[in-house]
C-alpha positions in Angstrom: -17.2 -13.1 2.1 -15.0 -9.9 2.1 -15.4 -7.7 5.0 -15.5 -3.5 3.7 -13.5 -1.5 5.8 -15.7 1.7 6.5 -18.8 -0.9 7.0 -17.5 -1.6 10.3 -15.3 1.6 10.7 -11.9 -0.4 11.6 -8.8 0.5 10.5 -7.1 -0.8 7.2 -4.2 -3.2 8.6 -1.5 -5.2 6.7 -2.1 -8.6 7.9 0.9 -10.4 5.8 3.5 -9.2 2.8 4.7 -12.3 0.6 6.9 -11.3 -2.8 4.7 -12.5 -5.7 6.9 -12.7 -8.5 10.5 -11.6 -9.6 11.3 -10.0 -13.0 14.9 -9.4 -13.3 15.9 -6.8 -11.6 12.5 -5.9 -10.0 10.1 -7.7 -7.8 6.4 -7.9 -7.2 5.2 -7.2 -3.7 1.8 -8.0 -2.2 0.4 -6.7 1.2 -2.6 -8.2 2.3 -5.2 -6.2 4.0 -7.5 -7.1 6.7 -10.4 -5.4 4.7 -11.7 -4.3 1.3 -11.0 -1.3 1.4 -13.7 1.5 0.1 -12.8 2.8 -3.1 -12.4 6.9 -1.3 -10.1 4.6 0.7 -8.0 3.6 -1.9 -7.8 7.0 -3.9 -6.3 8.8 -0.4 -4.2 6.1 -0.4 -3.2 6.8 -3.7 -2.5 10.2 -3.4 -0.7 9.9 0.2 3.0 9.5 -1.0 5.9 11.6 -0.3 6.9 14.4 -1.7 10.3 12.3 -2.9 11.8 9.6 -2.6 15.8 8.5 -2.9 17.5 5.5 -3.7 18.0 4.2 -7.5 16.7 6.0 -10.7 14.2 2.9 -10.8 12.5 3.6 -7.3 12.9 7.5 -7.6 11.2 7.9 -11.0 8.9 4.5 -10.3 5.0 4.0 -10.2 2.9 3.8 -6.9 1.3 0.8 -5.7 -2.3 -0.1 -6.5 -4.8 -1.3 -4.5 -6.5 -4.5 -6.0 -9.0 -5.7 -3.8 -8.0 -6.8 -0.4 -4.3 -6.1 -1.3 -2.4 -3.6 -2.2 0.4 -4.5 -5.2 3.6 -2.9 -6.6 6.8 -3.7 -8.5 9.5 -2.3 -7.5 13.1 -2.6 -7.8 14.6 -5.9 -5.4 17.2 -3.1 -3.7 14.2 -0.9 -2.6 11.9 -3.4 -0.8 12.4 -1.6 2.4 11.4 1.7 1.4 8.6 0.2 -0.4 7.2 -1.0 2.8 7.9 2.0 4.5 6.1 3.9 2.0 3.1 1.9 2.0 2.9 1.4 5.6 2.9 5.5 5.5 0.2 6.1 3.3 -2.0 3.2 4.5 -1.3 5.3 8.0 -2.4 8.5 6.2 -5.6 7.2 4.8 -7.0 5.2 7.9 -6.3 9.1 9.5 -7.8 11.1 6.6 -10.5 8.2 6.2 -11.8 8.8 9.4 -10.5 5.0 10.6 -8.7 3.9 14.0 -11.3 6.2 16.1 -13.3 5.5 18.9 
């Protein structure tokens, strides 16, 4: 049974990060989430990037990661792993906020 976030009203928390698969020069990484997120969740989330990012070509001009389930997903470049966590540890920070999550 999956447990939905805004059910219970607790915040969205990376429980574990494990690299899924490597393609060349680029990696798949997976956070796990303590919840399903709701999908209102997910789209702030989505739209909770920064305004830019630096590094390589790849990770400057790259995709966002999507949230699949209790996960979120992304590819990104094997030199930029870092910075992907980073990022997605920001916006998971600024939808719990905007979501209304990690109140009591």
């Amino acid at each position: 049974m999956q447990v939905v976030a805004a059910a219970n009203r607790q915040d969205i928390a990376i429980v574990g990060i494990t690299i899924v698969e490597e393609l060349a020069d680029r990696s798949e990484v997976e956070w796990q989430l303590n919840a399903t997120p709701e999908l209102e969740w997910a789209e702030i989330f989505q739209l909770a990037g920064p305004s830019e990012r630096r590094g390589s070509i790849q990770w400057v001009q790259g995709s966002g990661p999507d949230v699949i389930g209790q996960a979120v997903r992304w590819f990104v470049p094997n030199g930029e792993i870092d910075e992907a966590d980073a990022e997605v540890r920001h916006r998971l920070s600024v939808a719990n906020e905007r979501f209304g999550l990690g109140r009591v």
